[in-house]
N, C-alpha and C positions, 0 to 999 in steps of 0.2 A: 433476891431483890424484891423491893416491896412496887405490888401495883400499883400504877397512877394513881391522883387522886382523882375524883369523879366531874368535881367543879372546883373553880377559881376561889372560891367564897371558902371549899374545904384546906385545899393547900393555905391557903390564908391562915385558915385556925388551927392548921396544923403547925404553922413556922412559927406562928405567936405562943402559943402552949410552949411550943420548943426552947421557947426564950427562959421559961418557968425553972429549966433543967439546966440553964445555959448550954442549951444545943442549939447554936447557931448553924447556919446550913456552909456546908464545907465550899459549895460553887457559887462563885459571887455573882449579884443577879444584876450584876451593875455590867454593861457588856465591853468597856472598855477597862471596868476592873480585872472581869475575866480574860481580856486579853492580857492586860500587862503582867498577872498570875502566870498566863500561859508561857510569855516571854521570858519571865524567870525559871520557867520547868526544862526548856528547851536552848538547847546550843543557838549562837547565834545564827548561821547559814540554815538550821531546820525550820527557827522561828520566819526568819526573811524570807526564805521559801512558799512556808504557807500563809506568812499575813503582810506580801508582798503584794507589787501591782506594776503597771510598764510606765516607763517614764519617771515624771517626776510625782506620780501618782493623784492628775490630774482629777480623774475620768473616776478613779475612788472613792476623791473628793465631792464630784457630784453627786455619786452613785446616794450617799448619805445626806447630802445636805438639801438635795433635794426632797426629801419626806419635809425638812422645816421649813417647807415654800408651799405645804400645804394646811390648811387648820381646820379641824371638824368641830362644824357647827350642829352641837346634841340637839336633839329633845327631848321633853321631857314627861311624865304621866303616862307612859304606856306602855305597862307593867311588864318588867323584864324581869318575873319572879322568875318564868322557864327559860331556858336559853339552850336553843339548839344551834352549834359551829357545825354542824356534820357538813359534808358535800358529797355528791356522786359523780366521780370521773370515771372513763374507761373500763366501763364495768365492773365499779365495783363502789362501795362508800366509807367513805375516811370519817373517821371523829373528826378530825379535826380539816379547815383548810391546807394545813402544812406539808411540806414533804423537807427530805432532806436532799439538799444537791448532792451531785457526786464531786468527789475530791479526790484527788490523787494521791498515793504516797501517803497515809496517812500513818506508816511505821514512823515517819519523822515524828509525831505528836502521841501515839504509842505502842508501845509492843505489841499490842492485839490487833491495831490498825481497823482495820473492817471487820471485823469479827465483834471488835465490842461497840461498834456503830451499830451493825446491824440486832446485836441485843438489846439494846438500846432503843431504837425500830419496833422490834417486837413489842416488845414491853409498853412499849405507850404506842402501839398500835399507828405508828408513822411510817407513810411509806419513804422508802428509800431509793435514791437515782444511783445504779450501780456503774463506778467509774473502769472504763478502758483501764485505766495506769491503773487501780487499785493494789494494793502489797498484799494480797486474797484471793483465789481463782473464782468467781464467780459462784461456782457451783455451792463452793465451803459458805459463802456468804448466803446464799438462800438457804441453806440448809440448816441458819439460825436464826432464822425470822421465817419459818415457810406456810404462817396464815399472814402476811403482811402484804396489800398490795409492794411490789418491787419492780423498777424498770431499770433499763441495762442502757448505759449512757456510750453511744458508739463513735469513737474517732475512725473516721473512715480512713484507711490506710491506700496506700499503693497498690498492696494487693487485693483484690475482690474476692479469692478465695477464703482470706484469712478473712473480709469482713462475713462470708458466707457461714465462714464456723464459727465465728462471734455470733451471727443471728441464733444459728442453729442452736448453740449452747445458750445464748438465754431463751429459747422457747422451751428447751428441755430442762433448766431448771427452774422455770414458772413464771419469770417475767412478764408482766402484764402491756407492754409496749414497749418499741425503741425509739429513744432519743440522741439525735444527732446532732454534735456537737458542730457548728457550722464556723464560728469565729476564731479554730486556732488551727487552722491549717499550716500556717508558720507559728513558731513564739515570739511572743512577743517582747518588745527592747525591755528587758526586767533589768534596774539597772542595780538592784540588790541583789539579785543570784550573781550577774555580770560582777560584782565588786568583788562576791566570796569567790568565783569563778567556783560557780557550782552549779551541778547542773545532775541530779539525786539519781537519774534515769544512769549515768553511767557509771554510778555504784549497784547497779544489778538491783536499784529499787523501782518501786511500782510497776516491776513486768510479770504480774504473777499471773494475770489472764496469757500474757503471750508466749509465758516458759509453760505454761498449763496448756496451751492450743495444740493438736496434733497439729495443720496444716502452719502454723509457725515454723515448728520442729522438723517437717518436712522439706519446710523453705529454709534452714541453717542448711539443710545441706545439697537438698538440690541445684538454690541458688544464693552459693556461701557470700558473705558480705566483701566487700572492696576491703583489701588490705593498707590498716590504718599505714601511714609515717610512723616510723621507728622512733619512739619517744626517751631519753636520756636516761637509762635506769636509774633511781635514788631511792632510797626508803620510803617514804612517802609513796613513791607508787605502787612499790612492792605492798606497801600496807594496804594500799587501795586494790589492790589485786587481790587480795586474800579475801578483803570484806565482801568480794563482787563472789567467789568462793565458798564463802559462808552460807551465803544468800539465796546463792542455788540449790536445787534439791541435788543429794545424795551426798557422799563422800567431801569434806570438803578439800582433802588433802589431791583427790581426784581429779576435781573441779581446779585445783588450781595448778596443775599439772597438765590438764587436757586442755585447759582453755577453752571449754565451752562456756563457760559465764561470759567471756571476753568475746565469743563470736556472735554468742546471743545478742549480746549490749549492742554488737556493731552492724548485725541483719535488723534492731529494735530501731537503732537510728537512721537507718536505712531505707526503711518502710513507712513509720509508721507515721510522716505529714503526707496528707496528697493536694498541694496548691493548685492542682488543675482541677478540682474536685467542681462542679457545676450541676445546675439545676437536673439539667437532661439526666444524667446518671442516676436521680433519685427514682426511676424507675426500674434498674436495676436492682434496689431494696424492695420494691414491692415484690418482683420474680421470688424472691428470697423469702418472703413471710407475709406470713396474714394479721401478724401483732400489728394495733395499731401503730402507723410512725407521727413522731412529733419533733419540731426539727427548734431547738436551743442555738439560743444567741439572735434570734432576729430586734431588730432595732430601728429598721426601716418601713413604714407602710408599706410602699410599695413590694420587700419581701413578703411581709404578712398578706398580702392580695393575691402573692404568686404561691403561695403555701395553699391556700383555698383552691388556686385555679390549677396545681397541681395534684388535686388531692387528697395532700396531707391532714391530719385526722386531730392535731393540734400544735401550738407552738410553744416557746420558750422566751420569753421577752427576759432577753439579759444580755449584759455586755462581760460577760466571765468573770463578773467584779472587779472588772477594770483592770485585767492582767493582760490586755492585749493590746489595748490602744490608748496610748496617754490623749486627754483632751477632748475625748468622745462623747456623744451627749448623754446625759445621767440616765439610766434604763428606766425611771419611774416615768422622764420626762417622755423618754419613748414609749412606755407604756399608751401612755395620754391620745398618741398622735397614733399607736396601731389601734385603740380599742375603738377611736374615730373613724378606723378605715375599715372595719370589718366586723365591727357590734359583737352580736352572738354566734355568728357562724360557724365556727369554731371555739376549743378550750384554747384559754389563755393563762399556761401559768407563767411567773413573775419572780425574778430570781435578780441579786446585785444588789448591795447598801441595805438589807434588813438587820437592822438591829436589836426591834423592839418588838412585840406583840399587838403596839400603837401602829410602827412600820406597817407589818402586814394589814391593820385594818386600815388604813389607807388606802394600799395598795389594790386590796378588793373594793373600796369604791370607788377608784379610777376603772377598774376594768377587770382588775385580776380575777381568775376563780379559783385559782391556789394559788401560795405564795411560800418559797424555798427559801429556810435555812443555810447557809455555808457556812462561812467563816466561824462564825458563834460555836457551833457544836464542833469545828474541827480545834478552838480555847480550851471549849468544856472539856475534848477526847484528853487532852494532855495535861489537863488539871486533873480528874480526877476519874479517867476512862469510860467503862460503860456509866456509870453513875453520872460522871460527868458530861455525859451527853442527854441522857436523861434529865437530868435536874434543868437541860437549857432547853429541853421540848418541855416542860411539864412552865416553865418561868416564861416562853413565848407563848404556849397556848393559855396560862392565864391572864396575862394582862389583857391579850388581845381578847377571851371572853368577858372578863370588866370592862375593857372600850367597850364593846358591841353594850354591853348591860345601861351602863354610862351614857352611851350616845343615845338609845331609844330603840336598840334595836334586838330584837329575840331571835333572830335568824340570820343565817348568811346575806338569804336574799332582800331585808331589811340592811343589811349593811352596803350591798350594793344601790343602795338607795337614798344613802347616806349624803348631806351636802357638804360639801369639804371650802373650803374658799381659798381661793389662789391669792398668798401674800405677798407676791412680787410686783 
């Protein structure tokens, strides 16, 4: 796979030249094109899955439309021949402000799931939030990006041991901080999974961190799962039996005879919300590690006040892209109202409704100091895999270094400087 390109101005001359040969670029740079490409690549229940949201996907709606309720006002003569996007977080410095969120399940959009995310990462030198549910054991996914900043995204479970060996396992394979995931302690009303009645976690996907965890493994049988209702045998389930069989490591003729896929699925749903999950307990993750913690999903000032006042080393301004709360106010809009409440004190990154490389500079001069990818690169994963996650980091960090060029500005910190004008 070919290296990045170095600047905005090079990809440019590179897609134009391309034209010369009729080599148009294979991922569309248009983000609603690459999703309705993506829609056509995937079954209906995998697409709804991952380019769903709760309710009547309110909260979606703002999550996007709030970027065109802001307008940046350039200027001009002060010469953006060099342009530096770098940033320094957590110990380390990114080319670029981006990271990639974490997604779950990404075997629905394609075979290599996390593995050609995370080459994708590598390759253009983006870090990556590594997902709880991934279809990957953690370890497999650092071990394909392992010069890449990478953070390990933790859904706190019922059990604290099992969050103890989630820690444990991302300090051991090089995790640079953990972020916790605060706003899905239940799921949310998805009223697309609800229609397909589907629900990916009980076909034995995205549990490959916790078929991979010894203290999981321990837990299926120390403390075996509550025995489901006797469900009406018919082909269909037996099909669905098999695939949960598949899925698991070893034998699969084994697996679907022992029924460990099926006890795993039922200790998986068992465990792994914890709705009693509260402030006080985050100091139970401190016992646990010295990695920075940064705590995703806040939305309210007064969280972001109580993140400083406990501690915490950064946050996550986002509303999961609006897959938890239909109606909920657009996470730019929140941005606005935490970066009022708590300035520099802490990092602030910024995740929900990014669409564009414009998106992102926005986003950093309301407040943001990175700004996460989702949805986009999990289009790109299933349009055209690792390439196709690449080609949507290398199409976001160009535009967004033309904006900053465009607007007047040679640096990050020139772009947080940036006047934007509120059109509402």
């Amino acid at each position: 796979m070919d290296k990045p390109f170095k600047t905005a101005v090079d990809l440019q001359k590179l897609m134009f030249l391309g034209g010369l040969r009729n080599d148009i670029p294979k991922t569309p740079l248009n983000t609603e094109q690459l999703r309705l490409k993506a829609k056509d690549r995937l079954s209906p229940r995998a697409f709804d899955y991952l380019d769903g949201g709760a309710g009547m996907e309110k909260t979606m709606l703002s999550n996007t439309s709030a970027f065109g309720c802001w307008q940046i006002v350039p200027q001009m003569l002060k010469d953006v021949s060099l342009r530096d996007t770098s940033v320094e977080l957590f110990g380390s410095k990114w080319v670029s402000p981006f990271f990639l969120c974490p997604i779950g399940v990404l075997e629905l959009a394609h075979r290599q799931s996390d593995l050609a995310v995370a080459r994708a990462s590598a390759v253009t030198d983006t870090p990556l939030m590594i997902s709880s549910q991934s279809s990957t054991p953690m370890e497999d996914i650092a071990a394909a990006m392992p010069e890449t900043p990478k953070f390990f995204q933790l859904y706190w479970s019922k059990s604290d041991d099992l969050v103890a060996s989630f820690v444990s396992r991302a300090e051991s394979c090089g995790c640079s901080a953990i972020v916790v995931t605060l706003d899905t302690t239940i799921l949310g009303w998805r009223l697309r999974d609800l229609q397909h009645a589907y629900l990916p976690f009980l076909y034995g996907m995205g549990l490959a961190q916790y078929i991979a965890d010894p203290v999981f493994q321990r837990l299926m049988v120390a403390e075996p799962p509550p025995e489901a209702a006797k469900s009406k045998v018919n082909l269909h389930l037996l099909n669905s039996l098999w695939q949960m069989a598949r899925r698991y490591p070893g034998s699969t003729w084994h697996n679907f005879r022992s029924r460990s896929p099926l006890i795993a699925i039922r200790k998986f749903i068992d465990i792994y919300m914890n709705p009693a999950l509260q402030w006080s307990d985050l100091s139970k993750l401190r016992a646990m590690t010295n990695l920075p913690v940064i705590l995703k999903g806040i939305q309210h000032p007064d969280d972001a006040r109580k993140a400083i006042d406990y501690g915490l080393d950064g946050i996550v301004v986002s509303n999961h892209g609006g897959r938890q709360i239909d109606g909920a106010i657009g996470s730019l809009d929140a941005l606005v109202l935490v970066k009022q409440a708590i300035g520099n004190q802490i990092p602030i990154l910024f995740d929900s409704g990014v669409r564009t490389g414009s998106d992102a500079f926005k986003a950093i001069a309301l407040g943001a100091d990175a700004v996460g990818i989702g949805r986009p690169y999990a289009y790109g994963l299933a349009v055209g895999g690792t390439e196709g996650v690449q080609s949507v980091i290398e199409y976001f960090r160009a535009e967004f270094e033309l904006t900053m060029a465009l607007s007047g500005c040679h640096s990050i910190d020139d772009n947080k400087k940036v006047v934007l004008k509120n059109c509402r």
